[in-house]
N, C-alpha and C positions, 0 to 999 in steps of 0.2 A: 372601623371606617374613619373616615377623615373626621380632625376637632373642628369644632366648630370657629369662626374665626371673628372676635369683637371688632365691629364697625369701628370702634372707635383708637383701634388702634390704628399707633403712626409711625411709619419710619423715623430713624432718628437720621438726625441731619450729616451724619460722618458716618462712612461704615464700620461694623463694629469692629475691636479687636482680634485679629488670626484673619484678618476675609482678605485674601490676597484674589484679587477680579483678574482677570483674564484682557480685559479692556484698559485702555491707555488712559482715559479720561476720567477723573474721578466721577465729574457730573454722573457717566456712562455708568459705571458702578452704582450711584447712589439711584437710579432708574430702575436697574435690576433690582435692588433691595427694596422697593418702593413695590415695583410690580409684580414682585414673585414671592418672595419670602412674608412678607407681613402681610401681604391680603390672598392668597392663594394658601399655604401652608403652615403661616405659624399659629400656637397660640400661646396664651399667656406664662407657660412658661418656658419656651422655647426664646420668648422676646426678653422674657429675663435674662436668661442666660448668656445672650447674646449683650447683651446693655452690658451687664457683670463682666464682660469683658474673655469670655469662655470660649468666644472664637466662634466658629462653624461648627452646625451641626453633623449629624450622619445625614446622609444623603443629599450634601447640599449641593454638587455636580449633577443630580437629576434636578432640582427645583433651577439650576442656572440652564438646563436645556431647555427646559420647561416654559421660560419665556418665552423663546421663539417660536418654539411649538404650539401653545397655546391648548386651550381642553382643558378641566377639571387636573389638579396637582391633588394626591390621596396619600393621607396618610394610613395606612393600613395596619400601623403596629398596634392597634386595642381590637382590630378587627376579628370577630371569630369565626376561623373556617373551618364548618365541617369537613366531614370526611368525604361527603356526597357533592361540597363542593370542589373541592380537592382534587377530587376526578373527574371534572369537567375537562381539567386538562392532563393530557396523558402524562406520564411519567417523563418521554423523554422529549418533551418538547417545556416541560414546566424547569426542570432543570437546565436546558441550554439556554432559552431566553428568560428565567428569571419571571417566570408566569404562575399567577392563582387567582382562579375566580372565589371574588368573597361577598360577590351578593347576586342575586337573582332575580326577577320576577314576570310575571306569564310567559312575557312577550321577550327576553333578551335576559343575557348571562353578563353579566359587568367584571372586567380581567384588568388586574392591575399587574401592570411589569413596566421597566425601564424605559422602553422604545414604544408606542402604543401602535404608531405609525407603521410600524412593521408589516408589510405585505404579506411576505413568506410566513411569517407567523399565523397568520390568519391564515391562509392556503394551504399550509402541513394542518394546523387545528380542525378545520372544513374537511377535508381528508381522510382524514383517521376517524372522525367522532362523527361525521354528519349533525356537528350541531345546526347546521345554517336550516335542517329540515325542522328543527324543533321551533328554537328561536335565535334573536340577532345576537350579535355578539358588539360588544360594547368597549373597549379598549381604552383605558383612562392611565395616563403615569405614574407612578411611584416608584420609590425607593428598592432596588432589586436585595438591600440585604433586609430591607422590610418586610420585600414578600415571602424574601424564605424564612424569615422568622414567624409570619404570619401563616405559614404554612407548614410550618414544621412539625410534624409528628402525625399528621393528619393525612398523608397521602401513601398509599401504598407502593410498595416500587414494583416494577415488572421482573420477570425471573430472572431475565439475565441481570438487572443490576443487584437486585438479592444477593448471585451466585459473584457479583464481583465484589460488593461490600464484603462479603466475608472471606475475600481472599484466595479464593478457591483458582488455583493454577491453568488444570485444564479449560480445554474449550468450550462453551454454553452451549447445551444443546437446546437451541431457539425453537426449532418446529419440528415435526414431526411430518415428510412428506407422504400422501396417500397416491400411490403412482397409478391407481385406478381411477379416483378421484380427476387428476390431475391431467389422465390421457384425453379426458371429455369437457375442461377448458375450453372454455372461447374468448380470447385476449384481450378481441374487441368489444365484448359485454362493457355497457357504460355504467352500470353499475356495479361492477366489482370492488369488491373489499380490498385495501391495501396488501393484508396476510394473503389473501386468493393470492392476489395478482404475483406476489414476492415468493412466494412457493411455487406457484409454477415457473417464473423460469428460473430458477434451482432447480428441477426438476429437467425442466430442457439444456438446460447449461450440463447437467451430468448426464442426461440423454446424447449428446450432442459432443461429451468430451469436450468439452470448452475450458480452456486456461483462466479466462477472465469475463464476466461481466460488469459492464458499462452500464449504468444509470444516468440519463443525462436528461437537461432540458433545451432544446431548439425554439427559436420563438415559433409560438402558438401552441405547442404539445412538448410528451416526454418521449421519449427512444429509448428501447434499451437495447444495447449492442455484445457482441459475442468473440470472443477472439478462438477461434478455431484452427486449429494447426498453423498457428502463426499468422492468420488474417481476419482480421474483422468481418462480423456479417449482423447485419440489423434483425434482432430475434424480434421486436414487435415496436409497437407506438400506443401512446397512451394521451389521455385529458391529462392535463398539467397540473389539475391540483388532484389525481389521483397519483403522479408520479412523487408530488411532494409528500405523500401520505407515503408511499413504497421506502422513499429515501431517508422518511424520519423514521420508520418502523426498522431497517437498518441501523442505522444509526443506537438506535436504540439497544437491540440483538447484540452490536459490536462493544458494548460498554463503556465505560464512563470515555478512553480514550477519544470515541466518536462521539459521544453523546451530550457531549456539553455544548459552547458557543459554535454554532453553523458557521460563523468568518473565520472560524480558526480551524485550520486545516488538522485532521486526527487519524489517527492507526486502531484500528481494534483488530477482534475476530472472534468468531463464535462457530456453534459446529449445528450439521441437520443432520437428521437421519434417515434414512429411507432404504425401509425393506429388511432393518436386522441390521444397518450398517452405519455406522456415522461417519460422516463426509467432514473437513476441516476449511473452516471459508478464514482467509486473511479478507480485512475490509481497511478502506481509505479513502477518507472522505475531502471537499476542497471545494472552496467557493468558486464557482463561475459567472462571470460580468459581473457589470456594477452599475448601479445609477438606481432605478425603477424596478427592472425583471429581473436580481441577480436567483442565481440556482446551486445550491450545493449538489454538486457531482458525487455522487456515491463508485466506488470499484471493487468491485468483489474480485479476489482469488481463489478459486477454486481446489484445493492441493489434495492432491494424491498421497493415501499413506502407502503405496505398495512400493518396497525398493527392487528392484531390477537387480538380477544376479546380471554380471558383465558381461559374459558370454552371450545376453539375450540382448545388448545393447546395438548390435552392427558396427563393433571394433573388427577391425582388420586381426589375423591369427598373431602375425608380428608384430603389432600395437598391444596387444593384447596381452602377450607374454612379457613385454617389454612392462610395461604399467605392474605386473603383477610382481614381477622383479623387482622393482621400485620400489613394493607398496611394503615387502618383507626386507628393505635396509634399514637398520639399527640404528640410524640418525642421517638428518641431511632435511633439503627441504625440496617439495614438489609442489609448483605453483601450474595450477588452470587458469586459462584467461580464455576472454571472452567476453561480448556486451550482455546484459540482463536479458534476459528465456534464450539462454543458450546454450541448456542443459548442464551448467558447471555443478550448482550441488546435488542432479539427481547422478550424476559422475563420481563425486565423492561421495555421496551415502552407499551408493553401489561398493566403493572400497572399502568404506571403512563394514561392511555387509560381510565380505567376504574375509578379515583378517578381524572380527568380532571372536577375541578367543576369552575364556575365562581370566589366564593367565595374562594377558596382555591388557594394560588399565588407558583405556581411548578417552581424552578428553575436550570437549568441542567446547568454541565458544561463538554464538551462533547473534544474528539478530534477522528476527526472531529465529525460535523452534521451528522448524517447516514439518519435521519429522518424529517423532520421540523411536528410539532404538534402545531394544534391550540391552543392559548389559553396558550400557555405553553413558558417562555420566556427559550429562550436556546442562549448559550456563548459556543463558538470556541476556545481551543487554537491556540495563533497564535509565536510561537516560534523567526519568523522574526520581528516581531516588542515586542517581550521580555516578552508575555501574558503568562507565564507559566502556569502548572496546578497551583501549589502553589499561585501564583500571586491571579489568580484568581479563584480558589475556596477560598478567604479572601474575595475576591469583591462580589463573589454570598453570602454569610454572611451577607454584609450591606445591600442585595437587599430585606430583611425583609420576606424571605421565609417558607412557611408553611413546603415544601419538598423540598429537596435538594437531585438533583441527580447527585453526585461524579464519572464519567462515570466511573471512573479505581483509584483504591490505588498505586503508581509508588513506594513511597520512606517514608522514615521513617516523611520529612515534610508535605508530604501531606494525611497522616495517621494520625497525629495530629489534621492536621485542621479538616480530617472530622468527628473522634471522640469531636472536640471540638463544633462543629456543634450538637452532637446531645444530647451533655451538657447542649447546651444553648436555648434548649426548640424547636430544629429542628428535622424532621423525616426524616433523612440519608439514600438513596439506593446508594450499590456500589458496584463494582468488583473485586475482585482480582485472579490472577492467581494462584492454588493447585490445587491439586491432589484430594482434598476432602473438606468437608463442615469443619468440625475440625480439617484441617491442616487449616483454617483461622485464627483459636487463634494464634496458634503458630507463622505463618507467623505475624502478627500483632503486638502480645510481640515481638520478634524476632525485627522488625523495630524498638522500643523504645515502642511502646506505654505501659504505666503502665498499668499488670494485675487489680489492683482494681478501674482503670477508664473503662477498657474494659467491662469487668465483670458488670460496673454499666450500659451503654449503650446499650448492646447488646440486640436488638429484637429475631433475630432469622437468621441464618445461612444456607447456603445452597448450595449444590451443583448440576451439571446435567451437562447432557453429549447429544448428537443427534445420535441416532443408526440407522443403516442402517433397513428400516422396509421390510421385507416379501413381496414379489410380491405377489397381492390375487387371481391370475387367475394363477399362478403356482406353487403356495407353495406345498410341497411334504411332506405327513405326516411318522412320523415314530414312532415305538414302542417303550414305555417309556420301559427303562430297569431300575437292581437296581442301576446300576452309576447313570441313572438319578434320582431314588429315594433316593441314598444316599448324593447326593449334595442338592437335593431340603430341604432334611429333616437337614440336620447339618445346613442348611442357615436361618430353622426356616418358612421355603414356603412351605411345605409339601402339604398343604392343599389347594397350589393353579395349584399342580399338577393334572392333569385328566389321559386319556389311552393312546394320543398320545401327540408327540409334531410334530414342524413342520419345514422342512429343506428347503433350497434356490436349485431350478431348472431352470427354467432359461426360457425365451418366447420373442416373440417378442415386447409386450409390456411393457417387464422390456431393452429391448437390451439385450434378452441372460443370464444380470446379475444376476436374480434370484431377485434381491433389488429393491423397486419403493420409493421412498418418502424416508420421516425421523422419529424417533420416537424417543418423549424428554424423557429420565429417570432421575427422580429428587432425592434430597434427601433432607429433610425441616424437622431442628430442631428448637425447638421454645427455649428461654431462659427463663427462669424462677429464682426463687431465690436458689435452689439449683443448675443448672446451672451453676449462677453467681457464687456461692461459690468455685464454682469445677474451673473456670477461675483465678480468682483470687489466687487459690494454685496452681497456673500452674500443672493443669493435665495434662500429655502426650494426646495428640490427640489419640492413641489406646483407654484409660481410658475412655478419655469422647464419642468418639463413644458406646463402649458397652454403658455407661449409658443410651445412648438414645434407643438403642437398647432393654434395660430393661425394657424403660418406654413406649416400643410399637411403637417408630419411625424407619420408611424402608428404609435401606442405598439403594446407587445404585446398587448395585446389588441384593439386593433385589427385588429391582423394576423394574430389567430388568429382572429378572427371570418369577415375576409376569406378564410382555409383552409372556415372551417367554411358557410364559404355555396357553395365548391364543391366541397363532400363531400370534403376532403380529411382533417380532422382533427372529431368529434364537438364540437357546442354543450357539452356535458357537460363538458369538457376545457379549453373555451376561454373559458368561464366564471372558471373559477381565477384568471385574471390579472386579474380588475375587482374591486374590495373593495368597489361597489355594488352586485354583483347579488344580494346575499343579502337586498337588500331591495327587489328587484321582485316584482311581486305572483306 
């Protein structure tokens, strides 16, 4: 615990040597040193040192907050903490704010960390342990490389950060879900445990086929929300400092990525299992507001490890063969676009699924894994130890690959490499972010890459989208009129019109929504040497759509019109892809 500190010492009248203040005024300086350091926290030979001309000590940016803040300054480097105290603070709330209780007694636990003031620290703490039933909690300043020194060896870590201290690649498996247990939950129990409350909706999020879970805090409470075939729906509400107990236990699960400073935005992930099967969760976490109530927002991804053979995907027969054709050329490059959940890499693990042969050496470079595939060597960026994409998509090059899968195009250097890639006798799949299958030229020249290297490379291009599909026990038919004839027919689908179409009503086995599932609309132009020539004269992306368009290939909204003339996805829906329908009568 803190030295004890002689009345009789005194500032000296100059600050000492190395003390660069922060403040304009020397007077303003010699105040600080007067108020803080010599009667708060030094002792006799700390004030040597200082005099001796040694400069600033460790931790002197907490003793210069310290002033303002006011409250006991501790020194806690001689302090011994047991192990029993150690665990008064959980593991992953002692590690991100730099927290260790090092004394006790009946009535209140006394925690020294950097920030004492810290709200959310007390509320995730109260949370997780229910000390506030026992006794108070006490929150006094010190030095944060103090406290981990002061704490060090003394506290035990939780399993998942055991499992990432030693390196261990795969996913943690965090809990263990009991889906009996878990069916006879009651959400709004105000007693529930953090682990309760965070198992169960894991449990309803994979009940539910949910892409993503949302942890959030609204003033007054927490929410946690669901995104379900593409739209959010509120799975429950919680007391806010049981949400901040759900968020740090998270956090915790996802690894050190997530588990350090709460203001600093993190990536992890970890795995559950439930029933014989473990489930893979991406997590990412990210400060919300600021002043008084700020809330770390927790995001769970939920990922699938089943890949989908492509025939079960709802490609068209002549989409279908055409990609497949593609997917067996000896070099070139095949670029998916699309915005984020819009099915591009369950598109690509499906290919690379199906041309997985012994003989053929597939190598990805992904951020992250979403998937691990046999037989299929795959590479991580790891940005903390300096693995860029660029880095290494040059190293997947050396690895002497038949296919090379580019997970994402970021920047004008790594657009290079992967047209360089498919120069040098590689078959290139990759992603990039457009609006459309021929805003990929563009976007592409646009980054640097030379029209008449693209133009030489390019397999074939593509775009798709996941539309919300038709409930099939509620869909509600209605009578084509001419607006519907006169949109089918200017779109060139005339022909895939019948008498009725089909609108969303809504049951209980869509939830009401009208929508069950997802339905993929593609778009797949193939390049050829006219094509190539039209790229190489940088054609506007209008231009070379129509041409494909000439040559019998179906944008996407063509091909969600084609869903929606056999009730598979709503007119309502498949409107969204034409930026002319807003002006039909």
């Amino acid at each position: 615990m803190a030295s004890g500190v002689s009345p009789d010492l005194q500032a000296p009248s100059q600050p000492p040597a190395g003390a660069r203040p922060v403040f304009g005024r020397e007077e303003e300086a010699r105040d600080y040193l007067a108020r803080s350091v010599w009667r708060s926290a030094a002792d006799a030979l700390l004030l040597q040192n200082l005099r001796g001309g040694a400069g600033w000590p460790p931790g002197w940016e907490t003793a210069w907050r310290h002033v303002f803040a006011g409250g006991p300054l501790m020194d806690v480097t001689e302090a011994r903490v047991s192990s029993d105290l150690a665990e008064v603070v959980p593991p992953q709330l002692a590690s991100g704010y730099r927290a260790v209780c090092f004394y006790r007694t009946d009535d209140a636990y006394y925690i020294a960390m950097p920030e004492p003031g810290d709200f959310l620290f007390q509320d995730q703490l109260l949370a997780l342990t229910g000390t506030a039933s026992r006794r108070q909690l006490r929150c006094v300043r010190a030095c944060g490389d103090q406290v981990l020194e002061a704490a060090g060896g003394t506290r035990k870590r939780s399993a998942s950060q055991e499992a990432h201290a030693a390196g261990v690649d795969d996913m943690v498996v965090a809990t263990v879900l009991n889906s009996e247990r878990l069916r006879q939950v009651n959400p709004g129990r105000l007693d529930m445990e953090p682990k309760l409350f965070l198992d169960w909706c894991l449990y309803q999020g994979w009940l539910h086929k949910a892409a993503d879970l949302h942890f959030e805090g609204i003033p007054g409470m927490g929410r946690v929300r669901m995104r379900v075939d593409g739209n959010m729906r509120v799975l429950a509400r919680a007391p806010l400092p049981l949400m901040t107990g759900v968020v740090a236990l998270g956090r915790d699960w996802a690894g050190p990525g997530c588990s350090g400073d709460a203001w600093v935005p993190g990536d992890g992930r970890f795995s559950f299992r439930l029933d014989q099967t473990v489930y893979d969760v991406r997590a990412a976490t990210m400060m919300m507001g600021s002043g008084e109530y700020p809330f770390p927002k927790l995001e769970l991804r939920l990922l699938s490890k089943e890949i989908r053979p492509l025939e079960s995907m709802g490609f068209e027969d002549s989409v279908l063969k055409m990609l497949r054709r593609m997917s067996r050329m000896p070099q070139g490059m095949l670029v998916f676009t699309g915005p984020t959940n819009s099915g591009k890499t369950s598109t690509l693990y499906s290919l690379l699924k199906e041309i997985n042969r012994p003989d053929i050496n597939i190598q990805t470079v992904e951020d992250p894994i979403e998937i691990s595939m046999s037989g299929v060597n795959q590479a991580a960026v790891n940005e903390k130890h300096g693995v860029t994409w660029a880095k290494l998509l040059r190293a997947a090059l050396r690895q002497d690959p038949d296919v090379l899968l580019a997970g994402e195009i970021r920047d004008a250097e790594t657009a290079g490499i992967a047209v360089q890639g498919a120069q040098t006798g590689h078959l290139v799949f990759t992603t990039l972010h457009t609006n459309s299958a021929c805003a990929a030229v563009e976007r592409l020249t646009g980054m640097g890459v030379e029209p008449f290297l693209l133009g030489s490379v390019l397999l074939g291009i593509s775009g798709q989208r996941l539309v919300n599909r038709l409930c099939p026990r509620c869909r509600r038919p209605v009578k084509v009129t001419d607006v519907h004839r006169d949109v089918f027919g200017r779109a060139g689908c005339a022909d895939f019109l019948g008498d009725v179409l089909y609108e969303p009503r809504g049951c209980e086995h869509c939830g009401h929504t009208g929508y069950a599932g997802l339905s993929l609309i593609m778009e797949l132009f193939p390049v050829n040497d006219e094509v190539s020539r039209l790229v190489m004269q940088k054609v506007p992306s209008p231009d070379l759509e129509a041409y494909f368009r000439q040559k019998g290939c179906r944008t996407m909204f063509q091909d969600s019109l084609r869903q929606a003339a056999a009730g598979v996805v709503s007119l309502e829906h498949s409107r969204l892809y034409d930026r002319n329908w807003m002006f039909a009568a």
